[in-house]
C-alpha positions as CSV (number, residue, x, y, z in Angstrom):
1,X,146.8,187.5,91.7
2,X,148.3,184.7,94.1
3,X,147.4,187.2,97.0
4,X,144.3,187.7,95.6
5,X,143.2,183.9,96.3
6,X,144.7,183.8,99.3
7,X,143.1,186.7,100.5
8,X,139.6,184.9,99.4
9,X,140.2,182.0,101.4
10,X,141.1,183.4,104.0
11,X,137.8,185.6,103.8
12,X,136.1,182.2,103.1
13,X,137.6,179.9,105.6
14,X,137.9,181.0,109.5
15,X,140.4,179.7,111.7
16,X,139.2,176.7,114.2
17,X,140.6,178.7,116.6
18,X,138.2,181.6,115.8
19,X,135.2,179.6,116.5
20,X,133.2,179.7,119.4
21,X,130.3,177.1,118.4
22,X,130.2,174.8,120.8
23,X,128.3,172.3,118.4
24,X,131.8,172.6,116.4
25,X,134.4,172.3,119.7
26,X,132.1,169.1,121.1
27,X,132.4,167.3,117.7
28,X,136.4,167.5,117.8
29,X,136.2,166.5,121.4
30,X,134.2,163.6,121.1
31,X,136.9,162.5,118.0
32,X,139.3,163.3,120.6
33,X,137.9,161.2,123.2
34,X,137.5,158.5,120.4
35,X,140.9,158.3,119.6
36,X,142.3,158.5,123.1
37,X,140.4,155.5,124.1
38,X,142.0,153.7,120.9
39,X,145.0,151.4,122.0
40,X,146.3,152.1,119.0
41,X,146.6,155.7,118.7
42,X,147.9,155.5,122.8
43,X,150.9,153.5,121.7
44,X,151.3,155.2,118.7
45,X,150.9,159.3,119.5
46,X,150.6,159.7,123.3
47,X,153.3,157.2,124.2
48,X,155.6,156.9,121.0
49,X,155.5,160.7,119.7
50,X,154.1,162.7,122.9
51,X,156.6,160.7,125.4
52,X,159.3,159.0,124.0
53,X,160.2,160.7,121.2
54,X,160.2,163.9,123.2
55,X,162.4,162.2,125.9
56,X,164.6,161.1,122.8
57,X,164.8,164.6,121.6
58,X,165.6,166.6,124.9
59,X,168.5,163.6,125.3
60,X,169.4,165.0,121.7
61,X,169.9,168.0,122.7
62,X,173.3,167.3,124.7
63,X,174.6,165.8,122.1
64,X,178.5,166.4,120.9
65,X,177.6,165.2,117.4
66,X,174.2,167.4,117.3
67,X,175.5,170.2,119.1
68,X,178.8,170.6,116.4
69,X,176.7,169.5,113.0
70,X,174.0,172.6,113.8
71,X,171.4,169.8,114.2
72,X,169.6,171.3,117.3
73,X,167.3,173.9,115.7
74,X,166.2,170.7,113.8
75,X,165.7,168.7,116.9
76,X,163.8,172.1,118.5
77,X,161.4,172.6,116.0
78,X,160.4,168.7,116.5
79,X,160.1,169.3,120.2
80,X,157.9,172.5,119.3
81,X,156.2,170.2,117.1
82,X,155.7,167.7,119.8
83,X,154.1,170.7,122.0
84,X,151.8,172.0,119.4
85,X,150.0,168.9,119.2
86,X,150.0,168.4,122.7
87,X,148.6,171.7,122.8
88,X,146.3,171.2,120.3
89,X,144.4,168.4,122.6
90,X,144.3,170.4,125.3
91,X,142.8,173.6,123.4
92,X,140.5,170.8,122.0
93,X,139.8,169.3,125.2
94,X,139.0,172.7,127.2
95,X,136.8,174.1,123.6
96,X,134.7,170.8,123.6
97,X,134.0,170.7,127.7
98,X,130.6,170.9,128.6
99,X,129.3,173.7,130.4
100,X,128.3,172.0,133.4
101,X,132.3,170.4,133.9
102,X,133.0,174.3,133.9
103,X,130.7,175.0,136.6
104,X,131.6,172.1,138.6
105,X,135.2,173.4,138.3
106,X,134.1,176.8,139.9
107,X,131.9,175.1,142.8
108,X,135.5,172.7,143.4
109,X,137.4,176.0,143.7
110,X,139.5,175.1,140.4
């Protein structure tokens, strides 16, 4: 029964990554945009999480203390955490670009 519903949503809810409307992609890049141009959410996610707490976590890595307590797949799956969101705004970014920044990147060669 459980696979039943699960099946159903799934039937009933695509993946954002499935979509191709570009009325969809422009509305989470303009969010994006917001939010990037939000002092806040700079010092907060791009510098705190995307930067430093990566840097932290590679540092982690080498650790004697991680290293001999089994703590670095925990410290991994952060940094893969770390990438997915990163990730995330750039699938969100490239999704949400107007047409015309795509064909300007063709006449620059890029």
């Amino acid at each position: 029964m459980n696979n039943q519903i699960n099946n159903g949503l799934k039937a009933e809810i695509p993946s954002p990554y499935d979509s191709t409307d570009s009325v969809y992609w422009n509305k989470l890049n303009d969010a994006l945009n917001n939010l990037l141009s939000n002092e806040d959410f700079k010092t907060l996610i791009l510098d705190g999480y995307l930067k430093e707490k990566a840097v932290a976590n590679v540092s982690l890595l080498a650790s004697e203390y991680i290293v001999s307590t089994g703590k670095r797949s925990d410290v991994m799956e952060s940094l893969i955490a770390i990438s997915r969101l990163q990730d995330y705004f750039m699938y969100v970014q490239n999704m949400g670009k107007p047409v015309s920044d795509y064909d300007d990147d063709i006449e620059q060669g890029q």
